[in-house]
Structure formats: structure tokens, C-alpha cells
MIRO-863630 format. One record per residue (C-alpha): x, y, z; residue number from 1; residue in one letter. Coordinates in Angstrom, 1 decimal, decimal comma. Layout:
% residues N
       x       y       z  lumza  gutor
       X       Y       Z    NUM      A
...
This chain:
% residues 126
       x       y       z  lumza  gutor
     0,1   -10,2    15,8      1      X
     0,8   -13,7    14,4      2      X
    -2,0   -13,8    11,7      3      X
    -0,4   -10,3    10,6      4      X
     2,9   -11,7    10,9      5      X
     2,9   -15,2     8,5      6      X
    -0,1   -13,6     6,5      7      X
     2,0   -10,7     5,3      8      X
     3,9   -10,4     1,8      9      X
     6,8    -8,1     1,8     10      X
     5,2    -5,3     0,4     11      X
     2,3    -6,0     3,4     12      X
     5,2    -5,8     5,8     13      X
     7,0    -2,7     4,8     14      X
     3,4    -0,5     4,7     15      X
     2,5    -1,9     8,0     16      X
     6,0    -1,0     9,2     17      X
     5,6     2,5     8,3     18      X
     2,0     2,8     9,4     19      X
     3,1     0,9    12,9     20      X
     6,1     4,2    13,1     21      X
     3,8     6,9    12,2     22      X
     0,8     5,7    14,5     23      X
     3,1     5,2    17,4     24      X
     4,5     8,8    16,8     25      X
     1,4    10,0    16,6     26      X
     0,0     8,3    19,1     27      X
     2,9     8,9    21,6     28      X
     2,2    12,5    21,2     29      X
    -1,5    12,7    21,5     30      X
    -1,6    10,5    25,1     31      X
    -0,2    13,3    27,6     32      X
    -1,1    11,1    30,7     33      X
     0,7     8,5    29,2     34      X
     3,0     8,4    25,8     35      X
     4,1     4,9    26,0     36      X
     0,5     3,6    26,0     37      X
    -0,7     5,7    23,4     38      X
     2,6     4,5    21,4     39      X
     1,9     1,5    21,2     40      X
    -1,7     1,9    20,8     41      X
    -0,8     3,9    17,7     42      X
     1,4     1,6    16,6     43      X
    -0,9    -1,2    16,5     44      X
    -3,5     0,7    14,6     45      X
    -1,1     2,2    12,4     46      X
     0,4    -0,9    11,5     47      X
    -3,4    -2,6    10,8     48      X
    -3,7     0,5     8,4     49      X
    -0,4     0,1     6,8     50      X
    -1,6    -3,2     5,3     51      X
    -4,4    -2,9     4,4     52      X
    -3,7     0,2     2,2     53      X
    -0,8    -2,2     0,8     54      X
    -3,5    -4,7     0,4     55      X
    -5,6    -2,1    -1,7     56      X
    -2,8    -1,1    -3,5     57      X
    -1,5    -4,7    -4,5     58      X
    -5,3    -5,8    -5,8     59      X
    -5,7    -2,6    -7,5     60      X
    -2,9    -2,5    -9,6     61      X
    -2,9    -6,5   -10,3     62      X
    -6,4    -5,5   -11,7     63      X
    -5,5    -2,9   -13,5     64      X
    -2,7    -4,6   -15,5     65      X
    -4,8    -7,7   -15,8     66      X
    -7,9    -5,5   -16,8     67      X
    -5,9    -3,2   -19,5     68      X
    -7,7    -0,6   -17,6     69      X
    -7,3     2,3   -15,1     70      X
    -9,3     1,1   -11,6     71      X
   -10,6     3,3    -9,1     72      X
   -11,1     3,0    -5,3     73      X
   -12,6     5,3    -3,1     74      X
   -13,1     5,7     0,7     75      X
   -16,8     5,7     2,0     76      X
   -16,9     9,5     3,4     77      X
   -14,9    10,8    -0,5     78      X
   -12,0    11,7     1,6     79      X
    -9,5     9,2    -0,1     80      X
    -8,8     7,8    -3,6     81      X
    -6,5     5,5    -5,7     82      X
    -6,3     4,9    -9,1     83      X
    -3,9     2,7   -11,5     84      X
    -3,7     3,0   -14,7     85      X
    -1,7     0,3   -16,9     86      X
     1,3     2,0   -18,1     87      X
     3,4    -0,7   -20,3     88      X
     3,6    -4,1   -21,1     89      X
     6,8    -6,2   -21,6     90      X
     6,1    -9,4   -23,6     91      X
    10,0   -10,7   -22,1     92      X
     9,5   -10,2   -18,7     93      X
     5,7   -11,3   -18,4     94      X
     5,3    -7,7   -16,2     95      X
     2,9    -5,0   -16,6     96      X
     3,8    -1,3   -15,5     97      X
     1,1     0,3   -13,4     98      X
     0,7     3,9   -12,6     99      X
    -0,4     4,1    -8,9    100      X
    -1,8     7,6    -7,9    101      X
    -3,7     8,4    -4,3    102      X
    -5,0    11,2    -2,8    103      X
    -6,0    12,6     0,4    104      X
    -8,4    15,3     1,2    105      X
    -8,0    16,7    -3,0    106      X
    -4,5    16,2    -2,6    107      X
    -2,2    13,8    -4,4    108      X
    -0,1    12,2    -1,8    109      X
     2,0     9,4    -3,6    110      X
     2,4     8,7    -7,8    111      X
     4,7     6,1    -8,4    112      X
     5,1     3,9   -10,9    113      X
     4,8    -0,4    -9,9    114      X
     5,6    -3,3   -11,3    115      X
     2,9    -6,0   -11,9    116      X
     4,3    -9,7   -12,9    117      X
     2,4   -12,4   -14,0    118      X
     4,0   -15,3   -12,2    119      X
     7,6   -15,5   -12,2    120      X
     9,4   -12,2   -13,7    121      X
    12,1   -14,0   -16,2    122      X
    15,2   -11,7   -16,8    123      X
    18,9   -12,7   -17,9    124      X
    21,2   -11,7   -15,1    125      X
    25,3   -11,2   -15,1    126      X
């Protein structure tokens, strides 16, 4: 839990908070003989998952604005994909906008639009 904790990003902690509530959820309901165990067995796993999607996601998309290219990932048994595609560029900013699109089982589960910044993003503020 430390290694996760100080290794993590802010965009690694908030996907491995929502995979560590989902897997304990989950997990709570699927342990009859014992909830809390499976909660927090859930959560653990869920959280481990979290990142690392947010890990996958983060490279991807740093790629693909890098790149000028769309980059594709997919799981092992076909079930999962992600792809980015670069969107815009903004010479003022230094930041590259990345179409991020993943899907589950032939579904399309998230398509969002991220930010990509090459070092520091350089705005005038009020």
C-alpha cells in the first residue's frame, strides 16, 4: 500500500479510488459467508486495477500526442480496447488534445476528450 501510495500521480489515485469502491462493492456482495472480507479483498484488487488502467491510459495518450498518431491497446483474450487519437494542438499552451475511447466486450464504455502537456501548461490567469 505504500509503493501505491508515493508512486501514484493524481490521475493514478483517482482511477484506483474508483476501482478500490467498485471492487469492494462488488466484492462485499459476492462473499456471503463473509462481506467484510470480500470488501476489502475487492477493494484491494480493484484499486490495483484502477491504476493500472490509468497507467494505460496516461502512456497511451502521451503517445499519441507525441506520435501525431491514433495508438491502440488491446487486452490478451480481445475482450478490451483503447484507442487515442490526437485531436488538436495549441502552439500557446504546449498541450495536445487527445481523443481517448475504450471498450468492453464490443461496447464503448468511456470517450472523453484529455489533455496532453508537454512540460509545464503556460496560460495567463486573472
Amino acid at each position: 500500500m505504500i509503493v501505491l501510495t508515493f508512486g501514484c500521480t493524481q490521475y493514478h489515485a483517482q482511477g484506483a479510488g474508483t476501482g478500490a469502491v467498485l471492487g469492494g462493492a462488488a466484492g462485499a456482495m459476492l462473499d456471503n459467508s463473509n462481506p467484510w472480507r470480500g470488501g476489502v479483498w475487492g477493494a484491494v484488487l480493484g484499486a490495483i486495477a484502477g491504476a493500472t488502467i490509468t497507467d494505460i491510459s496516461t502512456q497511451a495518450a502521451r503517445e499519441a500526442a507525441v506520435a501525431n498518431r491514433p495508438v491502440e491497446y488491446r487486452t490478451t483474450d480481445g475482450r478490451g480496447r483503447y484507442e487515442a487519437y490526437p485531436v488538436d494542438y495549441n502552439a500557446r499552451t504546449n498541450c495536445h488534445k487527445v481523443q481517448e475511447k475504450v471498450w468492453e466486450d464490443g461496447r464503448l464504455v468511456r470517450d472523453q476528450i484529455k489533455e496532453v502537456c508537454e512540460g509545464e501548461k503556460t496560460e495567463q490567469r486573472y
